[in-house]
N, C-alpha and C positions, 0 to 999 in steps of 0.2 A: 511234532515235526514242524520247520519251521523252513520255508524257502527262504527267507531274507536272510536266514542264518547260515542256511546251505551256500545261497550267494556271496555271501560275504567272507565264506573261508574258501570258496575256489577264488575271488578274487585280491584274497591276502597271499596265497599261493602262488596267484600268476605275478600278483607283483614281487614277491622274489626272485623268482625266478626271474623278470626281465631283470634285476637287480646281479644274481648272481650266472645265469645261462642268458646274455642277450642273442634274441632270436631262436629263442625254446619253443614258439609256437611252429614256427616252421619246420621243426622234425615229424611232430606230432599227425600220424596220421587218428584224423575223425573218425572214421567209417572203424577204425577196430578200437578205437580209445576205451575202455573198462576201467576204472579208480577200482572195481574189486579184484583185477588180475594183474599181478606184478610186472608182468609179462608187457600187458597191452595198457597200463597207466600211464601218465601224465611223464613220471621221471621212468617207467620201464620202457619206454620207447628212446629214451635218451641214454643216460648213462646206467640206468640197472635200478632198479627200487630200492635194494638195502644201502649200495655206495652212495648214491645223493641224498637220501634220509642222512645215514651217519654223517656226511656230507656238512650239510645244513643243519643237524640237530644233534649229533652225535650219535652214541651209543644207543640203538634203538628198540632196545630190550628195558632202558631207562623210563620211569614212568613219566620223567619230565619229556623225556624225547619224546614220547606216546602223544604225549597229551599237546603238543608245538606242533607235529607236523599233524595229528588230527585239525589244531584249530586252524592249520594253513589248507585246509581241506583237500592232502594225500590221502585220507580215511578217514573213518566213523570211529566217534569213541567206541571202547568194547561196551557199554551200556547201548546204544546204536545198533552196534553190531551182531547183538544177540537179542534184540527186539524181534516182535514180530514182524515190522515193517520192514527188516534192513534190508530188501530187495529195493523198496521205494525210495529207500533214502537212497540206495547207491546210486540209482536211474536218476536223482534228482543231484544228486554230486556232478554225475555224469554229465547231464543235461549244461550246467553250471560253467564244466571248466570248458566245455563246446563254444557253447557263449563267449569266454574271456578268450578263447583261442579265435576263432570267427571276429571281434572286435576287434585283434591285433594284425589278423592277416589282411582286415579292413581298413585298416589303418596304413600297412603297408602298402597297399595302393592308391590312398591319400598324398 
């Protein structure tokens, strides 16, 4: 498990996102954010987990899709995901895109 790794795919992520959604962090409520609930993620809080994945990656039953929005840090690979730690890893996803959300909203009162 690698934090530098973890940070680095919620902040390939967020820059998309400012790239393709300007102003994505400010939908995004904190207090219920989850990267493991569709519902309460990063894109489920926006436009829906599976239309912005196909969205940005396509078809996301595709192992290349899999494997693009994993390294954009919306999820853990399935090796990740079926670790013993992938409770840790998700809290640390978590912890991750909080940070690039909090830097942007900082930013917007700059």
């Amino acid at each position: 498990m690698n934090i530098q790794k973890t940070n680095k795919r919620a902040a390939r992520g967020a820059k998309l996102l400012d790239e393709k959604r300007p102003g994505w962090h400010r939908i995004i409520n904190r207090d219920i954010l989850d990267i493991q609930d569709p519902e309460y993620c990063v894109l489920g809080q926006q436009d829906g987990y599976n239309d912005m994945i196909e969205e940005f990656f396509g078809d996301l039953h595709c192992q290349e899709a899999r494997r693009e929005y994993t390294r954009h840090g919306f999820d853990l690979s399935v090796k990740a995901y079926n670790s013993e730690d992938s409770d840790l890893r998700f809290d640390m996803l978590n912890l991750a895109w909080r940070h690039e959300i909090t830097e942007r909203l900082n930013a917007d009162q700059n």
